[in-house]
C-alpha positions in Angstrom: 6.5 31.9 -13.4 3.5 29.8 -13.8 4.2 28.2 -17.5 7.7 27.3 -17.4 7.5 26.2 -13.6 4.6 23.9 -14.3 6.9 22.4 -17.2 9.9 21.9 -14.5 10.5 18.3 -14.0 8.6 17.1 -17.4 11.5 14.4 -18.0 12.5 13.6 -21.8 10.4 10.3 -22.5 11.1 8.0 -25.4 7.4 8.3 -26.9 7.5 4.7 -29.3 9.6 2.3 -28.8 11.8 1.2 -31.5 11.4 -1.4 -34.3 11.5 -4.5 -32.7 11.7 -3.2 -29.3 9.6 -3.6 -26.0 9.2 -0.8 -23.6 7.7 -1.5 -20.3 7.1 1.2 -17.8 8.2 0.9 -13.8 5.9 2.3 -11.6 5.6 2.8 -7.4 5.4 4.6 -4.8 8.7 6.6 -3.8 11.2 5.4 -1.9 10.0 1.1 -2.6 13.0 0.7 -4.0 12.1 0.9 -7.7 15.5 2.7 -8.7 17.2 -0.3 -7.3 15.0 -2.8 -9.2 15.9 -0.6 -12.3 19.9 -0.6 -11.4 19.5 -4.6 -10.6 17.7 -5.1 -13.8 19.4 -3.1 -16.4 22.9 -2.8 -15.0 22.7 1.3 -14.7 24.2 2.8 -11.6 20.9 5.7 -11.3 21.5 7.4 -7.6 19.5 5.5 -4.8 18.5 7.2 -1.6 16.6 6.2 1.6 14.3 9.0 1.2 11.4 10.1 -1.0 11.7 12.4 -4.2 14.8 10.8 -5.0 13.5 10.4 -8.7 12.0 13.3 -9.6 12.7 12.7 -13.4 12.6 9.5 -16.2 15.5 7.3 -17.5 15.4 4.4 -19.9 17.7 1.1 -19.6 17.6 -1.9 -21.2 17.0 -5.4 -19.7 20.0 -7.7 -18.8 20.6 -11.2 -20.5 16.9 -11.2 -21.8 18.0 -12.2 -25.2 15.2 -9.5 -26.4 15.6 -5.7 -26.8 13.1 -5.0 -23.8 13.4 -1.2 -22.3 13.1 -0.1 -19.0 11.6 3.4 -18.1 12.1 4.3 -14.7 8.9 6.5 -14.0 8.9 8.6 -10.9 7.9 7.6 -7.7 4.3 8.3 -6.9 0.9 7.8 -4.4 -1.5 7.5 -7.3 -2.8 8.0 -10.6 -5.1 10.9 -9.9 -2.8 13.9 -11.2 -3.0 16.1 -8.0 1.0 16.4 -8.8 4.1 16.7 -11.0 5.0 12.8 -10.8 1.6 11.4 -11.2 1.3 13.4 -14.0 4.5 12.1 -15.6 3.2 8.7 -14.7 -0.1 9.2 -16.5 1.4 10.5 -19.2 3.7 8.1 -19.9 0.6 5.4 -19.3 -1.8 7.7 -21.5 0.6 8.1 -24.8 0.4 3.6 -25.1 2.8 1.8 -26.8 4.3 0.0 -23.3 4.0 -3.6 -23.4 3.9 -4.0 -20.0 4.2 -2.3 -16.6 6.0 -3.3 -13.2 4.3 -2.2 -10.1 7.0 -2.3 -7.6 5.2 -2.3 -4.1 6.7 -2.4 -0.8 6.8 -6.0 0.8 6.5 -4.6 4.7 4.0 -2.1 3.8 2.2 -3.5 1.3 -1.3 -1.6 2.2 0.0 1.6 1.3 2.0 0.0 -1.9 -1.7 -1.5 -3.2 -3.6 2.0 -4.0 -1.5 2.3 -7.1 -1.0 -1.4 -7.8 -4.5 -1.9 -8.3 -5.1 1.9 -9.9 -2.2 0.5 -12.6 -4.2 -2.5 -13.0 -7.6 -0.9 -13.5 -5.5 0.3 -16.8 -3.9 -2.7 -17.6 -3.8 -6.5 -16.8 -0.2 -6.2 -19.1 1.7 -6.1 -15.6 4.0 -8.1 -13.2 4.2 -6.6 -9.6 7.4 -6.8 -8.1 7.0 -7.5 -4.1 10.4 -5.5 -3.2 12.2 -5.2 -0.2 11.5 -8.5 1.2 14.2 -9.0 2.9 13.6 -5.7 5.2 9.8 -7.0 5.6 11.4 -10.0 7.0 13.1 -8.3 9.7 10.1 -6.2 10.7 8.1 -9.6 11.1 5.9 -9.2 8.2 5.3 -12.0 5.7 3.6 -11.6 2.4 1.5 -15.1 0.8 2.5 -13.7 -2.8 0.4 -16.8 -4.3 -2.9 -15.4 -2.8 -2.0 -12.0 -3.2 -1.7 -13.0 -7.3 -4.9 -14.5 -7.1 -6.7 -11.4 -5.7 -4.9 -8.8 -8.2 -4.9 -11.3 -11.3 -1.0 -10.6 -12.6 2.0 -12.8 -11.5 3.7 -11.6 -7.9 7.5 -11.6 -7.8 8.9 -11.8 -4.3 12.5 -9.8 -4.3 15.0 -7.9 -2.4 16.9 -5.8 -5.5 19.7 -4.1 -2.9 21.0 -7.9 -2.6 19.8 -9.1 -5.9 17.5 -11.7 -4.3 14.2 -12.7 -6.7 15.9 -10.3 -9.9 16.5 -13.2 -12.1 13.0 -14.3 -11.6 11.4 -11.1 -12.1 13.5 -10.5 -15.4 12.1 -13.6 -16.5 8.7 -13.2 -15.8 9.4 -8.9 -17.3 10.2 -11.5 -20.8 7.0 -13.6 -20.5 4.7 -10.2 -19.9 6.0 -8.3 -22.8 6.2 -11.0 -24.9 2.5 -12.1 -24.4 -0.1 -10.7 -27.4 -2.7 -8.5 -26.6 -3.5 -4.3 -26.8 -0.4 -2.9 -24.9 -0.6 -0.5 -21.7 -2.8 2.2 -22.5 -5.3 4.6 -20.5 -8.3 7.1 -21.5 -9.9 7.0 -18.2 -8.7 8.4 -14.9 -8.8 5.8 -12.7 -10.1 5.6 -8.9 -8.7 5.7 -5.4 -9.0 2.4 -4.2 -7.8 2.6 -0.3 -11.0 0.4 0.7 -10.1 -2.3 -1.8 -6.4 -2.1 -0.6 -7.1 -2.7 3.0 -9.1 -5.3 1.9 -6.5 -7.5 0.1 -4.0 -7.0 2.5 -6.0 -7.7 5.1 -5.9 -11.0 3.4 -2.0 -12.0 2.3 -0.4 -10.4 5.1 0.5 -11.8 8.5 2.5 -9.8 11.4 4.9 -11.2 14.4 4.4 -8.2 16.2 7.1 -9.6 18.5 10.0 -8.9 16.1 9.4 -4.7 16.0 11.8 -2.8 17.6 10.5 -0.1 20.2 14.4 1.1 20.3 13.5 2.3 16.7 10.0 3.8 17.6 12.3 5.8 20.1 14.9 7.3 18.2 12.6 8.5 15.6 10.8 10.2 18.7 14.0 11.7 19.6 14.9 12.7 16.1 11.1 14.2 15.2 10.7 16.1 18.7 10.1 19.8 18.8 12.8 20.3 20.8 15.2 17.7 20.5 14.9 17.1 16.7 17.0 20.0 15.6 19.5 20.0 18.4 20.0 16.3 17.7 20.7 16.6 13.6 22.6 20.0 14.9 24.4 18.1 16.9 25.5 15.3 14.3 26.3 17.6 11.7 28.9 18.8 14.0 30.4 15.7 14.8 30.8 15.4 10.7 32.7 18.5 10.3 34.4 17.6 13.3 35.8 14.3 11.3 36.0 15.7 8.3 38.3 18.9 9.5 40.6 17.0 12.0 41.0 14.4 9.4 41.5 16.1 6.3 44.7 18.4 8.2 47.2 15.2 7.7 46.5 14.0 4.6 46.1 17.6 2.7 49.7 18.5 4.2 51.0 15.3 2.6 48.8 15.7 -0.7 50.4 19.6 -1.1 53.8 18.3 -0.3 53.6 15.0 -2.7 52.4 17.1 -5.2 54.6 20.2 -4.6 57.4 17.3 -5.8 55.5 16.4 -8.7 55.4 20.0 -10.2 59.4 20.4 -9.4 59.8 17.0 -11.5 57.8 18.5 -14.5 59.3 21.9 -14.4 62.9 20.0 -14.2 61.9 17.9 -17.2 60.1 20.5 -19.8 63.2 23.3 -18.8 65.2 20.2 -20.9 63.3 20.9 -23.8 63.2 23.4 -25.9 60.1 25.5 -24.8 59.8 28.9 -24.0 61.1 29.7 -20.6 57.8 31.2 -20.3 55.8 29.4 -21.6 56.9 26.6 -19.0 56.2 29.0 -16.3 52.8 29.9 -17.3 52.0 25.8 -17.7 54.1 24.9 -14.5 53.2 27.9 -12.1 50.0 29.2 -13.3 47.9 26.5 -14.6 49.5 23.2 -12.7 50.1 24.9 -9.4 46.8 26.7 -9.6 45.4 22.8 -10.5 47.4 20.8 -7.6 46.1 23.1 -4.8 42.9 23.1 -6.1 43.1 19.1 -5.4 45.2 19.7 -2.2 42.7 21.7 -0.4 39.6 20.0 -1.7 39.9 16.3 -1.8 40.3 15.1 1.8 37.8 17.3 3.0 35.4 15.7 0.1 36.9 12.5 0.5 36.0 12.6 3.8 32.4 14.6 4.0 30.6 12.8 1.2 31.1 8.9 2.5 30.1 10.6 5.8 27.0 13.0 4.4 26.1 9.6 2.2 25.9 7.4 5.3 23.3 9.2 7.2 21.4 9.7 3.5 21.6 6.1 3.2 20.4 5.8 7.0 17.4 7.8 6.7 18.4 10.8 8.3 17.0 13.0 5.1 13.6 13.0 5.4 14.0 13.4 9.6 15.2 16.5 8.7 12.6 17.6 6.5 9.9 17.0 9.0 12.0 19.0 11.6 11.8 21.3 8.9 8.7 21.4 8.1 7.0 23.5 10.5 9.7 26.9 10.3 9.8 26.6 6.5 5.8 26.5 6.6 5.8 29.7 8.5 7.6 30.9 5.9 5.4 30.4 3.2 7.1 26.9 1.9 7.2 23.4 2.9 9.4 20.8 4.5 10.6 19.9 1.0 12.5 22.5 0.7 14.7 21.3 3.5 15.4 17.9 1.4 16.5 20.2 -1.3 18.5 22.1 0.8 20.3 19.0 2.0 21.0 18.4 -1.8 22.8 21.8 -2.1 25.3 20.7 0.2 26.4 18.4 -2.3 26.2 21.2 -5.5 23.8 23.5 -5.9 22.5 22.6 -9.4 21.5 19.5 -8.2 19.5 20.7 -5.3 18.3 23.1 -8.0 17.3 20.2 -9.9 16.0 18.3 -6.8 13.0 21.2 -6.8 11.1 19.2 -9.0 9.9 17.2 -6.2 8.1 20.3 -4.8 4.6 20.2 -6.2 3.7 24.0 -5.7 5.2 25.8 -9.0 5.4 28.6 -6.3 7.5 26.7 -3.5 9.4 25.3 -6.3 10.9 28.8 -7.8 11.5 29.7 -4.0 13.5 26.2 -3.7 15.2 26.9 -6.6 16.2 31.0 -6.2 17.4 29.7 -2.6 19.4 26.8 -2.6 22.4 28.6 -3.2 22.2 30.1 0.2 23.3 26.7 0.7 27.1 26.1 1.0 28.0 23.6 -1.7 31.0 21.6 -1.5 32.6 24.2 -3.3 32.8 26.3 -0.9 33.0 24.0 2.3 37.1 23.4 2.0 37.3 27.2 1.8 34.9 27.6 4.8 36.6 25.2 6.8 39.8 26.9 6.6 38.1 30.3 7.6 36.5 28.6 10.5 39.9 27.1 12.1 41.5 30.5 11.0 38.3 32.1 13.5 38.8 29.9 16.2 42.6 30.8 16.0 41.4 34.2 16.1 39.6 33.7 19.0 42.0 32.1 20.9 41.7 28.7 20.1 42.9 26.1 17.8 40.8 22.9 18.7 39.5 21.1 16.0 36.4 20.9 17.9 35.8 24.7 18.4 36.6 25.2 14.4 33.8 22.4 13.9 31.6 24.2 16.3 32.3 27.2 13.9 31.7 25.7 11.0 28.2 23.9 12.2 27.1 27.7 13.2 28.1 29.5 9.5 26.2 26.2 8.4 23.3 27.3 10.3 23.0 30.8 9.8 22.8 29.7 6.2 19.5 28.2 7.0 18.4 30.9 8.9 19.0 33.1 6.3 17.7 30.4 3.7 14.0 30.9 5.6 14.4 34.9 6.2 14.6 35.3 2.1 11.8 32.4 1.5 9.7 34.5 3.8 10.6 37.6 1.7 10.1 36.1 -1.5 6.5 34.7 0.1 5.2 37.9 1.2 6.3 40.3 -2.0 7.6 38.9 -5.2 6.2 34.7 -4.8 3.2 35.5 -2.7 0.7 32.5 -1.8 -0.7 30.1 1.3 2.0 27.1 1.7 0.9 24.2 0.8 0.6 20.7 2.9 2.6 17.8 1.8 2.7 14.0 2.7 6.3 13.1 4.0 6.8 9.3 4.3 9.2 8.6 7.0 11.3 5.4 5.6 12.7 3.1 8.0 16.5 3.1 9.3 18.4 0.9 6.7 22.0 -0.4 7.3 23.5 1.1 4.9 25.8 -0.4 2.9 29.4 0.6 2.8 30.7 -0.6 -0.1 28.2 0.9 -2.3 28.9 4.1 -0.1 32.1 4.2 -0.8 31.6 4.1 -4.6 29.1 6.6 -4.6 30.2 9.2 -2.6 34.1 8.9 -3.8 33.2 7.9 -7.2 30.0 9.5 -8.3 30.5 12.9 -6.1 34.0 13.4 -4.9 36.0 12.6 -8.2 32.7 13.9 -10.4 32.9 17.2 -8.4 36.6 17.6 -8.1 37.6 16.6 -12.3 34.8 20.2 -12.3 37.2 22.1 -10.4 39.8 21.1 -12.0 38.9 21.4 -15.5 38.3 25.1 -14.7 41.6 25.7 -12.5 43.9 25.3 -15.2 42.8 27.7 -17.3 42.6 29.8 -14.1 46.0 29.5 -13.3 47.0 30.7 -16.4 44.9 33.4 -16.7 46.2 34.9 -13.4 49.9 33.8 -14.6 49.1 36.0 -17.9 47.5 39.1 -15.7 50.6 39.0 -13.3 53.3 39.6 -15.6 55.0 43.0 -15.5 55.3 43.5 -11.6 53.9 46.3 -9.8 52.5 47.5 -13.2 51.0 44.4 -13.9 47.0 44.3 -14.6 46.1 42.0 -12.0 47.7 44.8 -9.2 46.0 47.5 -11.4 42.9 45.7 -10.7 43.2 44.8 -6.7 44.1 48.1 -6.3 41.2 49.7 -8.0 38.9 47.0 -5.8 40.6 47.6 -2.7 38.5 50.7 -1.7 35.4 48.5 -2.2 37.0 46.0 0.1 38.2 48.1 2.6 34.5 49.3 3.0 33.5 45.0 2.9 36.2 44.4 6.0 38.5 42.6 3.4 41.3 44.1 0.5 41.2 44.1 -3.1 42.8 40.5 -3.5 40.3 38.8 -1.8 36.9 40.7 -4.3 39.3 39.5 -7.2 39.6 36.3 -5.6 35.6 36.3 -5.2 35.2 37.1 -8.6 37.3 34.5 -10.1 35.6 32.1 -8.4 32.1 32.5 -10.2 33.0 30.1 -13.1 34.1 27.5 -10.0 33.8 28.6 -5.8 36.4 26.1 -5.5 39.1 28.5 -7.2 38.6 31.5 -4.5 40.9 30.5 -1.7 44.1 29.2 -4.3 43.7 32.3 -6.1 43.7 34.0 -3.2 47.0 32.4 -2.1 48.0 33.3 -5.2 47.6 36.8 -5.1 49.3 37.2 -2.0 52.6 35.3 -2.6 52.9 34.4 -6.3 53.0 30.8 -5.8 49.8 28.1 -5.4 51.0 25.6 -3.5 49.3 25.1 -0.3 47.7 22.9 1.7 45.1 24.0 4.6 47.2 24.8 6.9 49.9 26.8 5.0 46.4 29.0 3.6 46.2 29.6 7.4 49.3 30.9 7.8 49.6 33.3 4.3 46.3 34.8 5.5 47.7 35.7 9.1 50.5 36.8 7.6 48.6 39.2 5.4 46.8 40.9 8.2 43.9 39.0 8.9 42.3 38.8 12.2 38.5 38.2 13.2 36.8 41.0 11.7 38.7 40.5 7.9 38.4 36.4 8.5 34.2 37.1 9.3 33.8 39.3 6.4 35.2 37.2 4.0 33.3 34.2 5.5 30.0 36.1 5.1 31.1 36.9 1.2 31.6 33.1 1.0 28.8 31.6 2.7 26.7 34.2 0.4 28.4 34.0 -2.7 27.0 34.2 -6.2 26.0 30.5 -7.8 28.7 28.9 -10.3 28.0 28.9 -13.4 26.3 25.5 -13.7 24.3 26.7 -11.3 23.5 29.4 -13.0 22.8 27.8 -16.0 20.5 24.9 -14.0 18.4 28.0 -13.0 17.9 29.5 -16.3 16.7 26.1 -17.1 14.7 25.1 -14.4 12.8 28.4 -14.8 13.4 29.5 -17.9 13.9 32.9 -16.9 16.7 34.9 -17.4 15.5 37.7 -14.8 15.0 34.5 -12.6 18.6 33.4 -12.7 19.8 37.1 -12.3 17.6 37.4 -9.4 19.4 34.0 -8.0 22.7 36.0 -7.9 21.7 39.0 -6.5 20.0 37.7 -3.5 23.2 35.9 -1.5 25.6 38.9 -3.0 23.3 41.2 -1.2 23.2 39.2 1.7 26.8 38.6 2.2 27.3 42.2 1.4 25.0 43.5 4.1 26.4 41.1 6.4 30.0 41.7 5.6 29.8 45.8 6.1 27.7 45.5 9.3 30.6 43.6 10.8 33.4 45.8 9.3 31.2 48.6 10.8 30.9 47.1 14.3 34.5 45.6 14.8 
């Protein structure tokens, strides 16, 4: 575990700048902002969130309009230089090997005694520096006013005042980036590990900053009581993760009915059009009905729900809401040998799995780390949430009901027996294989931030829905025809021979041999499971949400089937790139086995307990 765990989150660094070239190094405390200074300043689009950890690896950009070839290396956030974790590390590495002709300190404007400790550590290196004064704008608000010229004075390198979310103060800190790196002298360099310096910081800031006390809001002090409590933290964020599904299932009914049908049109026109040629009768069946009708339901069942989930999910990110949950976290993963952590990469994994696999990086116990990382994929992805949505209306059917706000109430309690069951294996890992004392962790609690819609929208429809959807798809067509191929010759065809040789296994699991084929087509992608299953049962793949609803009824399925197959979803194996994310994030193959045996196993238990008991 030990040597390829320590290496996890050792980003690729460009070691000497080019010929001609200037590199200067960005360096801060998480969460001041200093990804946004690095978007504003090279024109990048590198993910931003209201929470710390967010950059947990390196990326180089090159400065804007600068008329000079100056790069950008976007360092991850840290406390210090004293290498007591992964990111201070990567900073003092990157300070350590030379060659940077400068260094921005990003620090952050209304909390500017905390920001100081690694300013002035930076500067004990190097005078080769500019400190950006970010998030000015916010300080503002919060009645807290910085005198940047005396604050130069004390730290002896040029202040630049900012606020990089609106753009406010970038020109002038690009400019004075030109007149740093431009300057003579022995670039950024450093042999000796520097200091804490808390006293000193205390001291400067004592000096530059003034406070209108009058302009904090207690409302705010409030809700973050109400969202930290013991008892109503949970029951709060429980309770708003409802209301999301709630909005994302009621609205995603209309428009994936009108998606299917639009769609269901388009194939018709195709088929129509290519029967005019002179291709192969079936060879336009395998493209039309295997790999295009496989492909539009695909997009039919996932893209409201993600279109509607993500801009959601990304407004309470960009709120703050992250870290909240983390400390609310913090004490039941810590009984169970991790840390709160954990629960920010967990939030990750709603999004995809790899990423929250990737997102480990930020925990700074190697062991913690490989538990984050064998566990996410407890962790519904949005892979699987379209699927589980359907299965939770098709429950509350079931059970009598068909409100949308039952099936949301559904939903929120699969979503949190997946936590449950996320803690019961970290326990298990901590107390046999991944045994150790959990470790204590500082958790900065940003401040609520307005988020901004139009950059939600882009990034959540843009960056996640369409990034995450073009996946699916580019493994559904090949899919479809696949299954097309396998379901040629009728009752003898292979694809019967094989749900019929499953269907003893899945009698025994509370489901048939159509849905483990389904399951097991939908390692390469989780998103492929319910169309394929559609597919099995009627032959065509067409469907929206609803009419999924309505082939599964008519194919037998009541509670205890509907439950079983919800337990073999919500514990499914990891896709493939999450697989492979694994492998590399550990660099274990018995690792990344290890990763798909523990959900199987617990969806299996799950799934024959309740075909045992109903």
């Amino acid at each position: 575990m030990g040597k390829e765990m320590k290496k996890a989150g050792a980003a690729k660094r460009k070691k000497r700048p080019e010929a001609g070239e200037s590199r200067v190094l960005l360096i801060g405390n998480p969460n001041v902002g200093k990804s946004t200074v690095f978007n504003a300043l090279t024109g990048a689009a590198r993910h931003t969130g209201n929470w710390t950890g967010k950059t947990v690896d390196s990326a180089v950009g090159y400065l804007k309009g600068s008329g000079r070839r100056i790069a950008l290396c976007d360092l991850p956030g840290c406390y210090g230089l004293e290498a007591t974790s992964p990111e201070e590390n990567e900073v003092r590495a990157a300070l350590a090997e030379g060659g940077a002709s400068c260094a921005v300190i990003v620090c952050d404007a209304s909390c500017l005694e905390r920001s100081l400790n690694t300013a002035l550590q930076t500067l004990s290196v190097t005078r080769r520096a500019v400190v950006c004064l970010n998030l000015a704008d916010e300080a503002a608000k919060h009645g807290v006013f910085v005198d940047t010229e005396k604050l130069s004075e004390l730290l002896g390198a040029e202040v630049v005042l900012t606020s990089a979310a609106s753009g406010k103060g970038m020109k002038a800190l690009a400019a004075a980036i030109v007149r740093e790196a431009s300057r003579g002298g022995d670039p950024v360099k450093m042999t000796d590990p520097p200091k804490p310096m808390w006293g000193e910081a205390a001291r400067i800031a004592s000096q530059c900053v003034t406070r209108d006390t009058d302009a904090f809001s207690a409302r705010r002090l409030k809700l973050d009581r109400f969202l930290t409590g013991r008892l109503t933290g949970l029951f709060a964020l429980a309770a708003l993760l409802a209301l999301v599904f709630y909005i994302t299932m009621r609205g995603a009914e209309y428009p994936s009915r009108l998606i299917s049908l639009g769609l269901s049109r388009l194939l018709q026109t195709v088929t129509r059009l290519l029967e005019k040629t002179p291709l192969p009768r079936d060879l336009i069946s395998a493209l039309c009905e295997g790999g295009l009708g496989t492909l539009f339901t695909v997009v039919a069942v996932m893209l409201p729900p993600m279109a509607i989930f993500f801009p959601l999910f990304t407004f309470l990110e960009d709120l703050g809401l992250l870290p909240r949950i983390a400390f609310d976290m913090d004490a039941p993963f810590r009984a169970c040998g991790s840390c709160g952590k954990q629960a920010l990469t967990c939030c990750m994994g709603f999004g995809c799995n790899a990423a929250g696999a990737i997102g480990c990086r930020m925990i700074d116990s190697p062991r913690e780390r490989l538990i984050g990382v064998l566990t996410n994929s407890f962790i519904p992805c949005n892979g699987r949430l379209p699927s589980l949505a359907v299965l939770a209306s098709l429950a509350a059917a079931c059970a009598g009901s068909g409100g949308g706000a039952v099936s949301a109430l559904i939903l929120t309690g699969f979503l949190v027996l997946a936590v449950l069951m996320t803690l019961a294996v970290t326990k298990l890992l901590s107390v046999t294989l991944l045994r150790g004392k959990p470790s204590s962790f500082v958790l900065e609690l940003p401040p609520f931030r307005r988020p901004k819609i139009g950059q939600i929208l882009v990034r959540s429809l843009i960056d996640r829905t369409l990034f995450v959807l073009s996946r699916a798809a580019a493994v559904a067509f090949p899919a479809g025809l696949v299954l097309w191929l396998l379901s040629r010759g009728g009752a003898e065809a292979p694809i019967c021979r094989v749900t019929a040789f499953l269907d003893p296994a899945g009698r025994l699991l509370g489901v048939d041999g159509a849905s483990l084929t389904a399951l097991i087509t939908g390692l390469p992608a989780n998103e492929l499971i319910m169309p394929m299953l559609v597919k099995l049962y009627t032959g065509a793949a067409d469907a929206d949400m609803a009419a999924m609803r309505a082939v599964l009824t008519a194919n037998g399925w009541g509670l205890k089937t509907t439950l079983c197959m919800t337990w073999l979803m919500l514990f499914h194996s990891p896709c493939a790139a999450t697989l492979l994310t694994v492998r590399r994030e550990t660099g274990s193959f018995g690792w990344m086995l290890l990763s798909v045996l523990l959900p199987a196993s617990a969806g299996v238990l799950l799934a024959v307990l309740t075909a045992a008991v109903l």
